[in-house]
KOLSEKOL-782346 format. One record per residue (C-alpha): residue number from 1; residue in one letter; x, y, z. Coordinates in steps of 0.2 Angstrom, whole numbers, plus 5000, padded with zeros to 4 digits. Example, Ala and Ser with C-alpha at 12.3 -4.5 7.8 and 13.67 -1.06 7.14 Angstrom:
2
SELO nr rest east north up
SELO 1 A 5062 4978 5039 .
SELO 2 S 5068 4995 5036 .
REM end
This chain:
330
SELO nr rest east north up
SELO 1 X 4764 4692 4357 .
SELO 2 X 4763 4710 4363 .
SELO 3 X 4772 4725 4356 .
SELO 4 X 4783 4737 4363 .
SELO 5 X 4786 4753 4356 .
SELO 6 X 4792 4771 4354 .
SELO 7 X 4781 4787 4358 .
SELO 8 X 4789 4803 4349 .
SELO 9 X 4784 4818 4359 .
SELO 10 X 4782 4831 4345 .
SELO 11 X 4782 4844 4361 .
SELO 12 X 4798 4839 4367 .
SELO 13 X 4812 4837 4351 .
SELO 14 X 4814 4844 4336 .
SELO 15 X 4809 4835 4324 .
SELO 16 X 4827 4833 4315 .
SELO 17 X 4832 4826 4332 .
SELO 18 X 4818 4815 4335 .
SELO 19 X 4817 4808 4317 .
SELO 20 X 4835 4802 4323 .
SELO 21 X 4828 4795 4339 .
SELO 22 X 4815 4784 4329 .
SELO 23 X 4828 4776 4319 .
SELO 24 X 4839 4770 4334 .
SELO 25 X 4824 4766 4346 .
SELO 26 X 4822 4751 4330 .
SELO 27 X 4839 4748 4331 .
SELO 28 X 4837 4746 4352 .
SELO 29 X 4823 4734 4346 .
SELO 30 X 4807 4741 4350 .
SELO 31 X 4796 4734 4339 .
SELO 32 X 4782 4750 4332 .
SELO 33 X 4779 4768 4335 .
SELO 34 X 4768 4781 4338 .
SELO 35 X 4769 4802 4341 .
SELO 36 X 4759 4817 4344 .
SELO 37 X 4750 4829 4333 .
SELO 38 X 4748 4846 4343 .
SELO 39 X 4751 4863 4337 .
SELO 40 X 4756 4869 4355 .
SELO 41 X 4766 4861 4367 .
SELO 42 X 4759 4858 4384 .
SELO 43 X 4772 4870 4396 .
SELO 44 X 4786 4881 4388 .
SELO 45 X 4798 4872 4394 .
SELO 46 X 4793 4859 4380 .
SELO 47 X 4798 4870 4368 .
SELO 48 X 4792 4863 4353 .
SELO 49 X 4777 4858 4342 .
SELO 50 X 4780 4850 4325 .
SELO 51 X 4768 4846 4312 .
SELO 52 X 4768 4826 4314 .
SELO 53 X 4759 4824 4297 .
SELO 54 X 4776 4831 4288 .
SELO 55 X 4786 4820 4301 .
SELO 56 X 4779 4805 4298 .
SELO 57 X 4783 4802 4282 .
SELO 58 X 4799 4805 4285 .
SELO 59 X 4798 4792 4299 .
SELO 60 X 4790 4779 4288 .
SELO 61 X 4802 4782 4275 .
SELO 62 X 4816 4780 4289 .
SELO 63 X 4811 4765 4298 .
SELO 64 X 4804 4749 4294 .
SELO 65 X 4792 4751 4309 .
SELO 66 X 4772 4755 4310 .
SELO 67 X 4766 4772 4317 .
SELO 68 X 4751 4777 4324 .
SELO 69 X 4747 4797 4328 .
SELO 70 X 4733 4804 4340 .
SELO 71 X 4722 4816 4331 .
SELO 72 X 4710 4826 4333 .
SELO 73 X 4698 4830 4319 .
SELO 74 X 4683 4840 4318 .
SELO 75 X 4691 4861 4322 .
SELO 76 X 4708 4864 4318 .
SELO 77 X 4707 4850 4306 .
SELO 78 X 4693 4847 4293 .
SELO 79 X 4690 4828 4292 .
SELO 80 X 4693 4828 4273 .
SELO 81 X 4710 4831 4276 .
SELO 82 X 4713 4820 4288 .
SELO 83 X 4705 4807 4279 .
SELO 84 X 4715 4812 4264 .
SELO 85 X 4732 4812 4277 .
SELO 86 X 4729 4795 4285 .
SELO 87 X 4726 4787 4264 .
SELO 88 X 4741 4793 4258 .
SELO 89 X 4750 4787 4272 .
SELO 90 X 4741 4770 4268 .
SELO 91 X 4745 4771 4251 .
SELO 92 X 4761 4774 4253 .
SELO 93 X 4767 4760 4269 .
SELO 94 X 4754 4748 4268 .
SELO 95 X 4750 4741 4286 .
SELO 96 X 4761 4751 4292 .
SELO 97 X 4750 4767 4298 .
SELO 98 X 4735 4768 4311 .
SELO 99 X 4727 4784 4319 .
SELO 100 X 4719 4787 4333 .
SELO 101 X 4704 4797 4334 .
SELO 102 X 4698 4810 4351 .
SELO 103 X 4690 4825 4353 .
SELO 104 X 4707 4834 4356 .
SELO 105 X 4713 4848 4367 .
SELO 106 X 4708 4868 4368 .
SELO 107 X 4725 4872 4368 .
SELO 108 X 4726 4867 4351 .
SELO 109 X 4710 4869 4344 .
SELO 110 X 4708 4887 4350 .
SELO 111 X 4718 4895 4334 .
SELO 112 X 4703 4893 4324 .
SELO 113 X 4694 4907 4334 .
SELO 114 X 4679 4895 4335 .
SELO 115 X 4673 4892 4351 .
SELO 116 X 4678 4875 4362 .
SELO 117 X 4663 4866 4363 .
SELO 118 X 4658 4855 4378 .
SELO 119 X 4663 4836 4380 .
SELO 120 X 4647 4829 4375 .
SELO 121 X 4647 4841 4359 .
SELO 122 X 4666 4835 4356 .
SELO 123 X 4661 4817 4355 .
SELO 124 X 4646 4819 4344 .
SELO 125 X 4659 4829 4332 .
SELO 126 X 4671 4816 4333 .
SELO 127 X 4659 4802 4328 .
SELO 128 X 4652 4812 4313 .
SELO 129 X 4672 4814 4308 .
SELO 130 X 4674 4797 4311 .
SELO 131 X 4658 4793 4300 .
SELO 132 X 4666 4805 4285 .
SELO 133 X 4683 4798 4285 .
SELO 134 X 4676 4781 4283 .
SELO 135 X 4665 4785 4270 .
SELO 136 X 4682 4794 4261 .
SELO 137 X 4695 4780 4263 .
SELO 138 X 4681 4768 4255 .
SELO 139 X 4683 4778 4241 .
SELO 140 X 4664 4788 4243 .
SELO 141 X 4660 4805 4238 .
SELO 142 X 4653 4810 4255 .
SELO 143 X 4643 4827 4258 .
SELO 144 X 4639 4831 4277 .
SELO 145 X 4628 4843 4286 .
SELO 146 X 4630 4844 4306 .
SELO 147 X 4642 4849 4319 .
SELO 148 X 4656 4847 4304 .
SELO 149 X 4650 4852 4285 .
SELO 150 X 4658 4843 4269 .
SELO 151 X 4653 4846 4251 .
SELO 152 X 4656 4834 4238 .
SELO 153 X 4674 4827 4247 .
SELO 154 X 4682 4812 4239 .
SELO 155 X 4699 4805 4242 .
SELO 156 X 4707 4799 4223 .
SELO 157 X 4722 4791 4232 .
SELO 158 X 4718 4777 4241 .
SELO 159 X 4727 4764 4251 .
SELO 160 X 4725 4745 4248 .
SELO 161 X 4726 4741 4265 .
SELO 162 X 4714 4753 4276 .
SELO 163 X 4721 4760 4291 .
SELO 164 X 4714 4757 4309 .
SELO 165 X 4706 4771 4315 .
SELO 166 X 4709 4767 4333 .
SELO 167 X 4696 4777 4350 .
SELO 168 X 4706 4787 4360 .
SELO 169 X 4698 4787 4380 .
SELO 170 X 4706 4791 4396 .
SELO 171 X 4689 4788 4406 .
SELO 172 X 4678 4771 4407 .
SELO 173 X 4665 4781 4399 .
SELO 174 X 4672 4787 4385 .
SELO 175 X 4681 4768 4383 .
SELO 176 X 4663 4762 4380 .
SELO 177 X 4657 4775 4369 .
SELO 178 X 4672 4773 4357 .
SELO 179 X 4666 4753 4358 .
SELO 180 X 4652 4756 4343 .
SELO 181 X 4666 4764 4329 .
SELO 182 X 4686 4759 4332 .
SELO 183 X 4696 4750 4326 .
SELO 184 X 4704 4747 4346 .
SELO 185 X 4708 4755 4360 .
SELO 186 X 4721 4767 4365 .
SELO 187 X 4724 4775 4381 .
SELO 188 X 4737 4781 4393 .
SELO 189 X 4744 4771 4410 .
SELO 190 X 4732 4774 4425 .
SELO 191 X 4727 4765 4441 .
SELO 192 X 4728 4746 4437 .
SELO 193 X 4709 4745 4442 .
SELO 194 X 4704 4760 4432 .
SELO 195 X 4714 4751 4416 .
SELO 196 X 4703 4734 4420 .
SELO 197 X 4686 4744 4419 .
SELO 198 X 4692 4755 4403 .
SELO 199 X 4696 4737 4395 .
SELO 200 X 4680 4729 4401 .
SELO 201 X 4668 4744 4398 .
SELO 202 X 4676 4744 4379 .
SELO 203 X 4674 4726 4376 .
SELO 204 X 4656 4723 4386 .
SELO 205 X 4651 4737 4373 .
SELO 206 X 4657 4724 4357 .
SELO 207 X 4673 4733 4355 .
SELO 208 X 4686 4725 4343 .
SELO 209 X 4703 4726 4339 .
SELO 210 X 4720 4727 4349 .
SELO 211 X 4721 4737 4367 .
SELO 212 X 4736 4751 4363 .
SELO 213 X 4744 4759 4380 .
SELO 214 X 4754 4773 4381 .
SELO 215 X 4766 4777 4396 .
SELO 216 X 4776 4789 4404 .
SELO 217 X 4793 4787 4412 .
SELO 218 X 4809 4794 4417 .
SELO 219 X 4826 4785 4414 .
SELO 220 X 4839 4792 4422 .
SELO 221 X 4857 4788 4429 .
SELO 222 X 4849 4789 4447 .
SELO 223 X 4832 4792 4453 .
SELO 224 X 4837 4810 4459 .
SELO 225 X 4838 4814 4440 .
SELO 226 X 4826 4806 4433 .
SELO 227 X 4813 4816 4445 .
SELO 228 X 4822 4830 4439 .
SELO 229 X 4818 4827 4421 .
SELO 230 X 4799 4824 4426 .
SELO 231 X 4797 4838 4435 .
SELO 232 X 4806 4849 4423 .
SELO 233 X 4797 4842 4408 .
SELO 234 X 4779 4836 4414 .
SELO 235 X 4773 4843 4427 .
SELO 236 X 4761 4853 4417 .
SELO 237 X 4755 4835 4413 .
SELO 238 X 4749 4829 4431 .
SELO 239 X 4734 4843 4426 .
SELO 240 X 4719 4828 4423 .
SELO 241 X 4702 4832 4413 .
SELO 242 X 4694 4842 4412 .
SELO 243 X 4707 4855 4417 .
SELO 244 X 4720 4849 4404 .
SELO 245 X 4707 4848 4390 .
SELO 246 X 4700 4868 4392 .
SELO 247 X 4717 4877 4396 .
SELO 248 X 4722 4887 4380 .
SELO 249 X 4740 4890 4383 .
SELO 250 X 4756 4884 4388 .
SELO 251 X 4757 4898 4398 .
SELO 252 X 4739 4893 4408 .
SELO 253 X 4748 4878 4412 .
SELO 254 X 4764 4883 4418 .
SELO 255 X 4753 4895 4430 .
SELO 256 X 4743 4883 4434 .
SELO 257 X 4756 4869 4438 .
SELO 258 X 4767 4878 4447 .
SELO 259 X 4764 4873 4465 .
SELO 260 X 4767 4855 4457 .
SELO 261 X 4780 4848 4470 .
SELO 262 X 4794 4835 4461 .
SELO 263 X 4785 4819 4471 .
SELO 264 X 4768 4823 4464 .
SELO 265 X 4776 4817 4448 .
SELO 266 X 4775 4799 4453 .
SELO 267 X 4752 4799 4451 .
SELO 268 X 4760 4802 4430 .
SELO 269 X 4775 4797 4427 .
SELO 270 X 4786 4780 4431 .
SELO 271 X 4802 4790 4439 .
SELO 272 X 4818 4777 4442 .
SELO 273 X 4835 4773 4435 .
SELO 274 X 4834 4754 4440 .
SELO 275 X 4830 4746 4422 .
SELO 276 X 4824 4731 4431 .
SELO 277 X 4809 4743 4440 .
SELO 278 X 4807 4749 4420 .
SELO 279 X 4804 4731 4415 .
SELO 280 X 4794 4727 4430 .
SELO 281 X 4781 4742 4426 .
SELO 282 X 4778 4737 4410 .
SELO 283 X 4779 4717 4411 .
SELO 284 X 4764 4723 4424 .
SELO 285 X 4754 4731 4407 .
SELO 286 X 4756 4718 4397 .
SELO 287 X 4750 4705 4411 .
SELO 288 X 4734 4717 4412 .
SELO 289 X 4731 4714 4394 .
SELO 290 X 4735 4726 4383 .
SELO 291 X 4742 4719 4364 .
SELO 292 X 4754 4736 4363 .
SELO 293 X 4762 4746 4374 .
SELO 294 X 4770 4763 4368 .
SELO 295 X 4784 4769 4382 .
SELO 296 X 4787 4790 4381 .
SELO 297 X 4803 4793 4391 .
SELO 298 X 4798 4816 4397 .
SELO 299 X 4815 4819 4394 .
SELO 300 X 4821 4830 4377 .
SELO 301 X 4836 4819 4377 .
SELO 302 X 4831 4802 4370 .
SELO 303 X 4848 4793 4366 .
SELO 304 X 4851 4787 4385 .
SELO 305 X 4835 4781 4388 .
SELO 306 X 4833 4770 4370 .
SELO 307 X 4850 4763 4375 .
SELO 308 X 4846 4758 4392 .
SELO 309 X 4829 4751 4386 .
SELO 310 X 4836 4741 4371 .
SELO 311 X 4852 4734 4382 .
SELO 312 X 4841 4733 4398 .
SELO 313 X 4826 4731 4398 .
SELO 314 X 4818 4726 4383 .
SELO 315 X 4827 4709 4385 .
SELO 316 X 4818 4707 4403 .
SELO 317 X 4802 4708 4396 .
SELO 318 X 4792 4691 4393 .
SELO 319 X 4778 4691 4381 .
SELO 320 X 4786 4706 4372 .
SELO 321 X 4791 4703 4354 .
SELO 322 X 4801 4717 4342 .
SELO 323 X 4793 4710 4325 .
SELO 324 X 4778 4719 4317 .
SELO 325 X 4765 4703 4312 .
SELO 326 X 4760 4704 4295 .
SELO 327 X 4750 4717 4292 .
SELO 328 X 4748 4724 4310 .
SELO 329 X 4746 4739 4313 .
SELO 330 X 4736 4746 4329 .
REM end
């Protein structure tokens, strides 16, 4: 049975609010969790950018759901600390915590004063992290010389349980590549065909684990406001790779998203009032395959949206169930 779940937008709420927003979205029934971890939001509009590791203890201690976050190690943060993060999350909620693992945005990664790499350089950083934070959470004392450097690291606090370090990819490419070191899986909603290849390229390549989907909508009490909300919250987001990976400001991406036009919103996000349309969109996910799908509603206010979802369309899903298997946590 698939998952359905919550994605907190760190960019979009304050982290008081959308601490509340977590704990009725389990009341509404969905079933997990999962947030951001930037330090900038992606348009000013957002407005916000709060530090998801502080957060999500918080939320764990708040919920009886699992969490996942999207990381990127390797320049802002040093693999040791993340490592270090994602075991004392372990320790603490066991089989309740999975991270993801990509090679991040230059909007965050910039405040380092360390120049952005390339893609190919970013994925061959990423795997060495990914190498280190292994070595860590199975209790080594791990020393590194590459693209990231680590001296005599070793985690003392260490979960029972091991957390899934899941492969973040948006392209068939990167879906394969991530095939040789995750855990699973996660990406956002794109062209049906485009999913069918990521999924297929990831397991062809001997990839394991659960497929997690992310995906953006607008719930609104018509359609007129709904495409409001997208337009007013994420257009910057219709920007694809590479642009949205190099741009270093929320600033560059207001300029550069500001000939965005309201119905260009429907290529990112899934704009309607009609909960039936909701349920539809998402029944069509899980028929594609994917064992968790993680639903981010653009607008800052959340409490319309969970109780539309938990009244309306939750209950039209088949296949969908709002109870963590033992253990699970992907």
């Amino acid at each position: 049975m698939a998952i359905l779940g919550f994605h907190a937008s760190h960019e979009q709420v304050h982290p008081a609010e959308l601490l509340k927003a977590v704990v009725r979205a389990e009341e509404a029934g969905f079933g997990a969790a999962m947030c951001s971890d930037h330090l900038a939001p992606w348009s000013e509009n957002q407005g916000h950018s709060a530090f998801a590791w502080s957060w999500l203890g918080a939320a764990l201690q708040a919920t009886d759901l699992s969490f996942g976050v999207v990381n990127a190690p390797g320049q802002r943060y040093h693999p040791a600390i993340i490592a270090q993060a994602i075991a004392t999350l372990g320790a603490m909620y066991p089989g309740r915590f999975w991270a993801a693992l990509g090679s991040g945005e230059n909007a965050n990664e910039h405040v380092t004063g360390a120049a952005w790499p390339r893609k190919s350089e970013r994925n061959e950083r990423l795997l060495e992290c990914v190498h280190v934070i292994r070595a860590l959470l199975a209790g080594d004392e791990v020393s590194h010389d590459g693209l990231v450097t680590v001296d005599r690291a070793r985690v003392w606090t260490l979960p029972e349980v091991t957390p899934l370090l899941i492969g973040a990819a948006v392209s068939v490419e990167t879906a394969g590549w991530v095939a040789q070191w995750a855990d699973g899986l996660a990406t956002v909603a794109q062209p049906d065909d485009h999913l069918r290849a990521m999924i297929d390229a990831y397991r062809s390549e001997g990839g394991r684990g659960e497929l997690t989907l992310q995906v953006h909508v607008s719930w609104a009490e018509t359609d007129d406001a709904a495409l409001a909300i997208a337009h007013d919250q994420w257009r910057a987001n219709t920007l694809g790779p590479p642009v949205a990976w190099d741009l270093d400001t929320p600033e560059a991406f207001d300029v550069a998203s500001r000939h965005v036009r309201p119905e260009d919103m429907h290529g990112t996000v899934f704009v309607a009032s009609d909960p039936a349309a909701h349920a539809e969109c998402l029944q069509r996910y899980l028929d594609l395959g994917f064992d968790r799908v993680y639903v981010h509603h653009v607008g800052q206010e959340q409490r319309g949206f969970i109780d539309t979802y938990g009244t309306s369309v939750l209950p039209q899903l088949s296949s969908y169930t709002s109870a963590e298997p033992d253990g699970g946590t992907a």
